[in-house]
CHARMM internal coordinates of N, CA and C (Angstrom, degrees):
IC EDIT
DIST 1 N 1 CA 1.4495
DIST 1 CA 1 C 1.5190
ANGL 1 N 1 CA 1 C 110.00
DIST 1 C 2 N 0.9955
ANGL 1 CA 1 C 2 N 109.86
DIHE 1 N 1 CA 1 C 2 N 128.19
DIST 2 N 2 CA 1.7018
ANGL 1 C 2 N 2 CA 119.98
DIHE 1 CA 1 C 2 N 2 CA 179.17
DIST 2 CA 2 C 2.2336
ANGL 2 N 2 CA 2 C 100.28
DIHE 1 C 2 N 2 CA 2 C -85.10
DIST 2 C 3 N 1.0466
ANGL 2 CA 2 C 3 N 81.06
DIHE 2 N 2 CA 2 C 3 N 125.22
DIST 3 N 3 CA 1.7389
ANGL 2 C 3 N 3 CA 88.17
DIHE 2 CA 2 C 3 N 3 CA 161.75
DIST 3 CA 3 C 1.6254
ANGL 3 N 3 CA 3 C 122.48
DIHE 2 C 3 N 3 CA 3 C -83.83
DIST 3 C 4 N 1.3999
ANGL 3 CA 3 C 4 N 105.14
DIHE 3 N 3 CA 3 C 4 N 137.50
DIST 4 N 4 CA 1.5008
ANGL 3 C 4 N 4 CA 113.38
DIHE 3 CA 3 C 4 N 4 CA -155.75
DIST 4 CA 4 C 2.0204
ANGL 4 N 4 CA 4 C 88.52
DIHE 3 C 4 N 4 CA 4 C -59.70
DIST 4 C 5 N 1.2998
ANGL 4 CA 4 C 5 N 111.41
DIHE 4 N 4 CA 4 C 5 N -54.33
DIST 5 N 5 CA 1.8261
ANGL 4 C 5 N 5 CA 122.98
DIHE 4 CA 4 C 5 N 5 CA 177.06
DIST 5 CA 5 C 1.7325
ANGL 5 N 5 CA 5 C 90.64
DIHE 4 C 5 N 5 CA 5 C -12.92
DIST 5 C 6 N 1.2442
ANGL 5 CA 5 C 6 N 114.86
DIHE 5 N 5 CA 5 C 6 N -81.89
DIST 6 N 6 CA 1.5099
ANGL 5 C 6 N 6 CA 124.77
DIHE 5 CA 5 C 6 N 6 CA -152.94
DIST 6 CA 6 C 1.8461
ANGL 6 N 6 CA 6 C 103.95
DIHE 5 C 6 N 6 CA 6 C -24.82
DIST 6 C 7 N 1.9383
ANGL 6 CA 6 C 7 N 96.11
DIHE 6 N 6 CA 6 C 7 N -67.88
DIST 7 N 7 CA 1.3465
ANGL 6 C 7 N 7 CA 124.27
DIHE 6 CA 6 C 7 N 7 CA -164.86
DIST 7 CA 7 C 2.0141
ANGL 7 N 7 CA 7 C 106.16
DIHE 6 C 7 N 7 CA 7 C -44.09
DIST 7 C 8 N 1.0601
ANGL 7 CA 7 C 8 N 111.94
DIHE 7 N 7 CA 7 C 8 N -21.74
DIST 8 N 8 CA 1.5456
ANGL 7 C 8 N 8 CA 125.85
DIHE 7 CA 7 C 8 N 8 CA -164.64
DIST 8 CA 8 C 1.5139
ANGL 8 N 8 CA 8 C 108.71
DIHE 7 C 8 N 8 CA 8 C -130.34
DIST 8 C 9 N 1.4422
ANGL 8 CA 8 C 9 N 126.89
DIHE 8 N 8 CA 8 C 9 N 4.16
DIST 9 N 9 CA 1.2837
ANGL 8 C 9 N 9 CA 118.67
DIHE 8 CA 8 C 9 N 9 CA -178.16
DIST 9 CA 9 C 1.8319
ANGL 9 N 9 CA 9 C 101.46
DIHE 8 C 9 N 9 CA 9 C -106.95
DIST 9 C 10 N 1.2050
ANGL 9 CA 9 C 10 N 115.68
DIHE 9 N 9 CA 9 C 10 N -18.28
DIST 10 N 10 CA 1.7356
ANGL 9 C 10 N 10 CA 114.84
DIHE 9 CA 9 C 10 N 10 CA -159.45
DIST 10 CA 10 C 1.0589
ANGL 10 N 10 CA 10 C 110.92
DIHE 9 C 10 N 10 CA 10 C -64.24
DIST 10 C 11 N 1.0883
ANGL 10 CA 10 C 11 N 131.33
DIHE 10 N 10 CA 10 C 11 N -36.41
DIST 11 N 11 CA 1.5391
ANGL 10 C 11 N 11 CA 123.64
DIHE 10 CA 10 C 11 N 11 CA 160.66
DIST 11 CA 11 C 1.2912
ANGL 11 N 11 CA 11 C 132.53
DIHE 10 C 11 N 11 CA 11 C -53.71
DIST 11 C 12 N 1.4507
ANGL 11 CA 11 C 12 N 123.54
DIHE 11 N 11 CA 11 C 12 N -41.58
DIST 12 N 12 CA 1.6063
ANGL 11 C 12 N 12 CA 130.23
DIHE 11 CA 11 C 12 N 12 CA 156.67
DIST 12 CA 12 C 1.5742
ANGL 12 N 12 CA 12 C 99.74
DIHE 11 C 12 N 12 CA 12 C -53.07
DIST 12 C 13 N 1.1379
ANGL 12 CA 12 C 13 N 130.88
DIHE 12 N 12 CA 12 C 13 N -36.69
DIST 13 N 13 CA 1.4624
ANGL 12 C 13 N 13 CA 125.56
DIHE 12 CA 12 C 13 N 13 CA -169.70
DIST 13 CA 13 C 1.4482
ANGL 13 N 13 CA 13 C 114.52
DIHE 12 C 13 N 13 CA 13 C -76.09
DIST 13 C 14 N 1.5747
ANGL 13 CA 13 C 14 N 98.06
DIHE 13 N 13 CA 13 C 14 N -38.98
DIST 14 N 14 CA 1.6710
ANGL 13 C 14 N 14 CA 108.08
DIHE 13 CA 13 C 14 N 14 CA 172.98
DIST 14 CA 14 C 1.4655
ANGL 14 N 14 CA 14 C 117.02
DIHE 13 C 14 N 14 CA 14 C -58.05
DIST 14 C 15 N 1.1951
ANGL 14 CA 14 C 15 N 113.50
DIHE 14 N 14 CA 14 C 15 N -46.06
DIST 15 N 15 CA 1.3634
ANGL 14 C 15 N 15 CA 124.80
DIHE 14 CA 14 C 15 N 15 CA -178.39
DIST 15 CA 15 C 1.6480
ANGL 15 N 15 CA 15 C 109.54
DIHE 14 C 15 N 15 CA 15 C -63.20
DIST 15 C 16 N 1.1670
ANGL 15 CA 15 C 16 N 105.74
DIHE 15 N 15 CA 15 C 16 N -70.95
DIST 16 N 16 CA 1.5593
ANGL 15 C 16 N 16 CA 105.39
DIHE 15 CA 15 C 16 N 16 CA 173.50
DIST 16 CA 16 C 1.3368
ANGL 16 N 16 CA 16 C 125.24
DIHE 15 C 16 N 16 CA 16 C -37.84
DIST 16 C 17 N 1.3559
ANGL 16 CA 16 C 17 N 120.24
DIHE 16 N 16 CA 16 C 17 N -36.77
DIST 17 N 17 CA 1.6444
ANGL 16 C 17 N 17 CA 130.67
DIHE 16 CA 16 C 17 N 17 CA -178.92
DIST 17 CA 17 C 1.5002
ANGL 17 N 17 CA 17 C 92.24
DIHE 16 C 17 N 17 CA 17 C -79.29
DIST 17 C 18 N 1.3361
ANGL 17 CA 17 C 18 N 132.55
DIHE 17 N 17 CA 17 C 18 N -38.25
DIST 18 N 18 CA 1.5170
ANGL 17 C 18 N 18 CA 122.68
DIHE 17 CA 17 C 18 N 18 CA -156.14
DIST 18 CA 18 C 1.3895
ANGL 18 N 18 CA 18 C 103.40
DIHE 17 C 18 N 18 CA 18 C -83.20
DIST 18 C 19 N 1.7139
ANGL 18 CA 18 C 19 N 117.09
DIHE 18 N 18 CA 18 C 19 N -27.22
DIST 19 N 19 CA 1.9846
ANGL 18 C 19 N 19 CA 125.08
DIHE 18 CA 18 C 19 N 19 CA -160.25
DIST 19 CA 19 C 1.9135
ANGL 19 N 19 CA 19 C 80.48
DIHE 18 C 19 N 19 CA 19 C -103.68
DIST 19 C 20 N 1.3028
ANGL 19 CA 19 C 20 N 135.46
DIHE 19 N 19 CA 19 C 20 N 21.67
DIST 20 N 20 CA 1.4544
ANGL 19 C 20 N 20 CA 109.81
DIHE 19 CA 19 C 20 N 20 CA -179.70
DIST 20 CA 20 C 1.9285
ANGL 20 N 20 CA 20 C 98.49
DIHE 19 C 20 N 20 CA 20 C -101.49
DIST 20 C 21 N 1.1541
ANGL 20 CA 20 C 21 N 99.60
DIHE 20 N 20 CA 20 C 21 N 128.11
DIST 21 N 21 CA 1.2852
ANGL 20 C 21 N 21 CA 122.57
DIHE 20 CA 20 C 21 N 21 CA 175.70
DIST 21 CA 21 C 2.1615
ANGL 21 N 21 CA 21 C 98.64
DIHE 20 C 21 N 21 CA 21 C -30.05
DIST 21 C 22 N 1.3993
ANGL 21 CA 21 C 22 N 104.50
DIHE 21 N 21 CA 21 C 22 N -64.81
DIST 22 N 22 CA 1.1365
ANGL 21 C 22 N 22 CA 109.60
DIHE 21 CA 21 C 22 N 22 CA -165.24
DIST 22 CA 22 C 1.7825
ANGL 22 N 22 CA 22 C 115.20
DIHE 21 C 22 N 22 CA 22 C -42.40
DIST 22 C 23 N 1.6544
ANGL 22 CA 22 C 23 N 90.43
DIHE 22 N 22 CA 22 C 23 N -44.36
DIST 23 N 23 CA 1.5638
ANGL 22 C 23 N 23 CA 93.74
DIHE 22 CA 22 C 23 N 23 CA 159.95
DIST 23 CA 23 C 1.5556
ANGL 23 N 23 CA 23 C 155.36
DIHE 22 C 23 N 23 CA 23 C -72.64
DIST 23 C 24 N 1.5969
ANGL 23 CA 23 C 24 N 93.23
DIHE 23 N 23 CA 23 C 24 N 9.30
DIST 24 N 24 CA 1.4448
ANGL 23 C 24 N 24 CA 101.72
DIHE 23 CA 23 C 24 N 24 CA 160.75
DIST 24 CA 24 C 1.6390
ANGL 24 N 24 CA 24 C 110.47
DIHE 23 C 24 N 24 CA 24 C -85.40
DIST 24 C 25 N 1.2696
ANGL 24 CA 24 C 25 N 98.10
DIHE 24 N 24 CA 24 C 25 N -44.55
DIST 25 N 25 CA 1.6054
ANGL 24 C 25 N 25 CA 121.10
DIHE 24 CA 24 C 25 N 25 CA -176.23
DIST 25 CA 25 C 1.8491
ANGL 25 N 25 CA 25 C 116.64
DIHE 24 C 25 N 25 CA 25 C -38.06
DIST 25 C 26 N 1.2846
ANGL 25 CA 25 C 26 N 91.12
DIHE 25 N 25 CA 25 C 26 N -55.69
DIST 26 N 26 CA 1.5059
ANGL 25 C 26 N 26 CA 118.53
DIHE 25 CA 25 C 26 N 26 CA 168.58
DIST 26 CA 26 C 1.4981
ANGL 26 N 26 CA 26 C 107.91
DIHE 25 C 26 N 26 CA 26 C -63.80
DIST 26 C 27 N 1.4024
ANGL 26 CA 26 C 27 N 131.07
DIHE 26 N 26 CA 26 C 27 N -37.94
DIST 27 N 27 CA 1.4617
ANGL 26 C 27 N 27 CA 112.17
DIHE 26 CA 26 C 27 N 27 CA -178.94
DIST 27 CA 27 C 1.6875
ANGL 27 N 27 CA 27 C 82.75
DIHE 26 C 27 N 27 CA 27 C -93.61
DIST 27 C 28 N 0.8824
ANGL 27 CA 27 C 28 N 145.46
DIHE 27 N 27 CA 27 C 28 N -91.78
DIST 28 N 28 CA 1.4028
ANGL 27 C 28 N 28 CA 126.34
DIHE 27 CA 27 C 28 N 28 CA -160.10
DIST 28 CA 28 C 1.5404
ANGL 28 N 28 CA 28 C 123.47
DIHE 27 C 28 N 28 CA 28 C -4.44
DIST 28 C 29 N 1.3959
ANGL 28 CA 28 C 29 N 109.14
DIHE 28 N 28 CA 28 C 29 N -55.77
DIST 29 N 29 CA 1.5142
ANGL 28 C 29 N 29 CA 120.63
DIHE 28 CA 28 C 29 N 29 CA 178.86
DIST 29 CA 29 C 1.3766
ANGL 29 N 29 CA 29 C 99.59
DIHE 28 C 29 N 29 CA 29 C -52.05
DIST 29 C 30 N 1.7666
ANGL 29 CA 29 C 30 N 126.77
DIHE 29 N 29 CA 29 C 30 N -50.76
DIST 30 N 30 CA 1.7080
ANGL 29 C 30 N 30 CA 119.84
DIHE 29 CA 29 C 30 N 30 CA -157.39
DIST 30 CA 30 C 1.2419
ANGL 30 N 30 CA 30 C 87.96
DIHE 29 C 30 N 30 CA 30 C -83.78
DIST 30 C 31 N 1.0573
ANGL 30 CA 30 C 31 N 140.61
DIHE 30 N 30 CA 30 C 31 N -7.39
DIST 31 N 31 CA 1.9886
ANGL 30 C 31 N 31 CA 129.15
DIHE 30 CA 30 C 31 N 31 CA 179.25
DIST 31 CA 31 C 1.3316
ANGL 31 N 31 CA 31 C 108.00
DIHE 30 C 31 N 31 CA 31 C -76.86
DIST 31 C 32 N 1.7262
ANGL 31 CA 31 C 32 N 97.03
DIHE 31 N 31 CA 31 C 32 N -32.87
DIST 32 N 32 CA 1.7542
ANGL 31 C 32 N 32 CA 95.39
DIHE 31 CA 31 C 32 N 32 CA -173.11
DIST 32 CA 32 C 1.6259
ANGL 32 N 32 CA 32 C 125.53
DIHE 31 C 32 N 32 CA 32 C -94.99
DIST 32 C 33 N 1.4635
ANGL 32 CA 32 C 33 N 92.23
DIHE 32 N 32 CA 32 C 33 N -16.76
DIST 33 N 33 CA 1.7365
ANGL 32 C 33 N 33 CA 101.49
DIHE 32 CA 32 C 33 N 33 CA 156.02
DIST 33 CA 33 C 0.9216
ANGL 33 N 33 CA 33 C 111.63
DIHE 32 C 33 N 33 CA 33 C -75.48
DIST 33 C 34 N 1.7685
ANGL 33 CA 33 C 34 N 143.67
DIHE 33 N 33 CA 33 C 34 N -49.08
DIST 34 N 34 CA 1.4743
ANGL 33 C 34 N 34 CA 135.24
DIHE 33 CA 33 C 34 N 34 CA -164.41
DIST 34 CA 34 C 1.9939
ANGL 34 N 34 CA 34 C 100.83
DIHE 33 C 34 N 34 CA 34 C -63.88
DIST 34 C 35 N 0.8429
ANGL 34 CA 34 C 35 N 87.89
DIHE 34 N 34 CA 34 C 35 N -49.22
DIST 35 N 35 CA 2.0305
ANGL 34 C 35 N 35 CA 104.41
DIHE 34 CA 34 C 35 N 35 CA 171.44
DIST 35 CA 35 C 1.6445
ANGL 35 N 35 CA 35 C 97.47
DIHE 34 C 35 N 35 CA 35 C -41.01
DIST 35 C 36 N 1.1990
ANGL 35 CA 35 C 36 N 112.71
DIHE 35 N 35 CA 35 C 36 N -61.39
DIST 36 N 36 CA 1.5273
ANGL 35 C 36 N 36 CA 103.79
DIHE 35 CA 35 C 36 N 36 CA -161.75
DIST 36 CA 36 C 1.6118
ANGL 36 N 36 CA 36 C 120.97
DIHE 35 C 36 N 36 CA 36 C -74.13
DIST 36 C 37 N 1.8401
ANGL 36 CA 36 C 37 N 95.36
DIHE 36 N 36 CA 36 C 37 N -31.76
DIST 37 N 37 CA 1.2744
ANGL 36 C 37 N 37 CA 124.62
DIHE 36 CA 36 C 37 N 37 CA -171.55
DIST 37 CA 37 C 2.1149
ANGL 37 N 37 CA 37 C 85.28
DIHE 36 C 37 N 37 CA 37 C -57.37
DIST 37 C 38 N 1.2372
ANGL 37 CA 37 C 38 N 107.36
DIHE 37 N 37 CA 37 C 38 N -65.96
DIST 38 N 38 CA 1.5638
ANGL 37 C 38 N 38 CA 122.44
DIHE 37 CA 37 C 38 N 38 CA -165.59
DIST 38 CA 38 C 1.2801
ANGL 38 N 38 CA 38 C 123.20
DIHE 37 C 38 N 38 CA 38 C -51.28
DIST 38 C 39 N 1.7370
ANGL 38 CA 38 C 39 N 101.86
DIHE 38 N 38 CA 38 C 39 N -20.44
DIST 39 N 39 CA 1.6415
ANGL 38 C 39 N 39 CA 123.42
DIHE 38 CA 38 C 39 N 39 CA 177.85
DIST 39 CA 39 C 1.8474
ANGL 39 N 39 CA 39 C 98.46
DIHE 38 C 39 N 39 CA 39 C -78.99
DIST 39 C 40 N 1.0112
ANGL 39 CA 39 C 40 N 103.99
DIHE 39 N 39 CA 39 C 40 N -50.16
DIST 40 N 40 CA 1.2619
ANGL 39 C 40 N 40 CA 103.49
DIHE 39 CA 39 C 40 N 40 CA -138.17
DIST 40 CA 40 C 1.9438
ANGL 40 N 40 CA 40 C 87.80
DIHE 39 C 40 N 40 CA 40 C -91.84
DIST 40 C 41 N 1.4322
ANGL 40 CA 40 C 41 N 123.99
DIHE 40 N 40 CA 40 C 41 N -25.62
DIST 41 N 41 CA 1.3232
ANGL 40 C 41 N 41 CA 106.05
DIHE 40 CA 40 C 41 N 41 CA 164.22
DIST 41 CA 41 C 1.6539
ANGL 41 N 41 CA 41 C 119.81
DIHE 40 C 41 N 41 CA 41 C -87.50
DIST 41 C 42 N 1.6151
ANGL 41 CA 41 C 42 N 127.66
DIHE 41 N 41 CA 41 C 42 N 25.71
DIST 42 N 42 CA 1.4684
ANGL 41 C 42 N 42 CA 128.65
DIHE 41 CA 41 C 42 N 42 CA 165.76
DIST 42 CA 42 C 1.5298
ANGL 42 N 42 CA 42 C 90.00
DIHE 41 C 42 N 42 CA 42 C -107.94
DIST 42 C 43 N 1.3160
ANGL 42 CA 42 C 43 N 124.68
DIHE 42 N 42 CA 42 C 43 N -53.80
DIST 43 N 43 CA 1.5574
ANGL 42 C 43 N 43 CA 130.77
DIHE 42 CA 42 C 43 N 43 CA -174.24
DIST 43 CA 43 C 2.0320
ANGL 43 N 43 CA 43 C 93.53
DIHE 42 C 43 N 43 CA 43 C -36.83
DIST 43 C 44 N 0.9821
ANGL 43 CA 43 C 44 N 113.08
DIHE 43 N 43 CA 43 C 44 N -62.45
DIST 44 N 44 CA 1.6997
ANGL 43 C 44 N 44 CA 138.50
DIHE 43 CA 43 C 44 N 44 CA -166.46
DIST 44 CA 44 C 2.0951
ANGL 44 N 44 CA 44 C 93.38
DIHE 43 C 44 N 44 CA 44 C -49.69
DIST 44 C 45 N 1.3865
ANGL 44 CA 44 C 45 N 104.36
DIHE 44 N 44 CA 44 C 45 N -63.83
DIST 45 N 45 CA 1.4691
ANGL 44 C 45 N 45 CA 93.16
DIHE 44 CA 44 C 45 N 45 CA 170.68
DIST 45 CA 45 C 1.5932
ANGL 45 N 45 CA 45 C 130.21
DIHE 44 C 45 N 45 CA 45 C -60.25
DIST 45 C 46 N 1.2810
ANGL 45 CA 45 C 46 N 115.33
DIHE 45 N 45 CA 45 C 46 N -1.96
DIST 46 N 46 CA 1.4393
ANGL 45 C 46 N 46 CA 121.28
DIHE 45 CA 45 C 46 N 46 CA 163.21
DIST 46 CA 46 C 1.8107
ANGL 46 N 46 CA 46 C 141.88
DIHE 45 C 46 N 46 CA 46 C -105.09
DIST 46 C 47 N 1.1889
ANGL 46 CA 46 C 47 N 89.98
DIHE 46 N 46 CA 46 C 47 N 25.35
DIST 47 N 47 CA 1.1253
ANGL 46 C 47 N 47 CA 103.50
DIHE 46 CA 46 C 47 N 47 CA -134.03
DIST 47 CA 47 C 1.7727
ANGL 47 N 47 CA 47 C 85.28
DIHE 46 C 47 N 47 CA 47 C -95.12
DIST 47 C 48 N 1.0824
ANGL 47 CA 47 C 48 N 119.18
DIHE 47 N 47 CA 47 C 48 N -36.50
DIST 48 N 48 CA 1.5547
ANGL 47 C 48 N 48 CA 132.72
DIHE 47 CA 47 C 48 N 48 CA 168.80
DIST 48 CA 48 C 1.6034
ANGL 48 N 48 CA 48 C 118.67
DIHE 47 C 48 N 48 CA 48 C -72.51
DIST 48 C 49 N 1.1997
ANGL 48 CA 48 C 49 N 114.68
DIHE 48 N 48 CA 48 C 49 N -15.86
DIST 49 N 49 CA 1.7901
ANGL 48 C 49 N 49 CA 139.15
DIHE 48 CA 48 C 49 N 49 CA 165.10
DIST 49 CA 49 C 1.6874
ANGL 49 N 49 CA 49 C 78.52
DIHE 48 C 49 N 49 CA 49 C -36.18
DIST 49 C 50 N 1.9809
ANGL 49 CA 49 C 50 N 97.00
DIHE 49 N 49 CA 49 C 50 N 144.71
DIST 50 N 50 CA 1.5685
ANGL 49 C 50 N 50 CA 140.27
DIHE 49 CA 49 C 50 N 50 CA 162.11
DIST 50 CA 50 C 1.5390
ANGL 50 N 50 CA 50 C 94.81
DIHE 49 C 50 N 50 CA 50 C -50.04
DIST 50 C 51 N 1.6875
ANGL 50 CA 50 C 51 N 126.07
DIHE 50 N 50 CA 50 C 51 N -46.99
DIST 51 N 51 CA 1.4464
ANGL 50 C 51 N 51 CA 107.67
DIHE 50 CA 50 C 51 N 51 CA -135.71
DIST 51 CA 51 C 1.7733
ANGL 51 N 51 CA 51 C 89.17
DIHE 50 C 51 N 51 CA 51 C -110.39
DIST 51 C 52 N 1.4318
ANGL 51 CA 51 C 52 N 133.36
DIHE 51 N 51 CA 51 C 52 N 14.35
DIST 52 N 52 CA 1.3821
ANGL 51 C 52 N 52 CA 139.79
DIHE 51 CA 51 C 52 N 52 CA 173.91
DIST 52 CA 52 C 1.4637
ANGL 52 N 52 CA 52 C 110.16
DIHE 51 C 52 N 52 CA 52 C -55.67
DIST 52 C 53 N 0.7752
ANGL 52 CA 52 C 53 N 126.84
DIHE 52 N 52 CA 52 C 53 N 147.50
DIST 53 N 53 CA 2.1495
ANGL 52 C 53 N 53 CA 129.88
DIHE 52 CA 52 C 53 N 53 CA 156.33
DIST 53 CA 53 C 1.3707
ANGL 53 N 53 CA 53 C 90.50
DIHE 52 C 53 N 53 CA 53 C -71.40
DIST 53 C 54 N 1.3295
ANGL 53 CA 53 C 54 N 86.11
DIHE 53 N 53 CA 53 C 54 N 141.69
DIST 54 N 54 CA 1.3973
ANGL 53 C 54 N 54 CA 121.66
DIHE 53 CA 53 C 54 N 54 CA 157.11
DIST 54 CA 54 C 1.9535
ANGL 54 N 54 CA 54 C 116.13
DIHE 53 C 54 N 54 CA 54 C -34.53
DIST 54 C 55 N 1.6834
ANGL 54 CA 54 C 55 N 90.35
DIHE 54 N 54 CA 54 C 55 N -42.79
DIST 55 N 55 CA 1.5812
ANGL 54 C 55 N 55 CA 96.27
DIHE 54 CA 54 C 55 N 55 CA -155.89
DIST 55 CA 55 C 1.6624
ANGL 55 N 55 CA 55 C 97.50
DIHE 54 C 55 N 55 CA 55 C -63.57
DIST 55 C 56 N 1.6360
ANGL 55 CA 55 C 56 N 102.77
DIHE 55 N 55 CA 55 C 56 N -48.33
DIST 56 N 56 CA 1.7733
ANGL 55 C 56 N 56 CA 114.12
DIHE 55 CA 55 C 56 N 56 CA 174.55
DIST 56 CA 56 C 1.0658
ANGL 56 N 56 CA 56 C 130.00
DIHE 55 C 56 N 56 CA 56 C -62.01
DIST 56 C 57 N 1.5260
ANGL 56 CA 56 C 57 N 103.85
DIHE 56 N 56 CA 56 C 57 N 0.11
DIST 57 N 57 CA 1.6747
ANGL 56 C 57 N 57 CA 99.59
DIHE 56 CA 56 C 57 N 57 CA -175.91
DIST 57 CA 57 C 1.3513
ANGL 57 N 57 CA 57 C 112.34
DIHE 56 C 57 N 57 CA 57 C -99.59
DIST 57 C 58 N 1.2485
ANGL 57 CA 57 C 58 N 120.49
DIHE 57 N 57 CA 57 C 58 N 145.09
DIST 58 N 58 CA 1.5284
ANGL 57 C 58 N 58 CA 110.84
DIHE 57 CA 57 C 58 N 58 CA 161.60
DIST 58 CA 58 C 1.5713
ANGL 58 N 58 CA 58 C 153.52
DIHE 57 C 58 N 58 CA 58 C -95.45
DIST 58 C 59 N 1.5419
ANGL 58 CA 58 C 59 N 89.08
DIHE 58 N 58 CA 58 C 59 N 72.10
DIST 59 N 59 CA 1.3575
ANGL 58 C 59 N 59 CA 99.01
DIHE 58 CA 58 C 59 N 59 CA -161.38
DIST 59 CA 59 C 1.9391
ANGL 59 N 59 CA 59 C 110.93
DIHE 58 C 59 N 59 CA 59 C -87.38
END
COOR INIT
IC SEED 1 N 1 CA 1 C
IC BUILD
């Protein structure tokens, strides 16, 4: 049985989850992994490039 509360509460719930501090925090963090994640797999396709150091390359 579904409670009538649920059908009429999701919006107070939406709101509350969306204004909670913790949830800026949390998208900040996934902006700054997808960022790093995105750096570090274009960095990864160059890595065999003419103009690399020696030290970065993997020879």
């Amino acid at each position: 049985m579904r409670l009538r509360l649920f059908e009429h509460a999701w919006p107070q719930w939406l709101t509350r989850i969306a204004t909670h501090p913790v949830t800026a925090v949390a998208a900040l963090v996934a902006v700054v992994l997808v960022a790093l994640w995105a750096l570090i797999a274009l960095e990864a396709r160059h890595v065999n490039g003419p103009r690399t150091p020696l030290i970065f390359s993997p020879k």
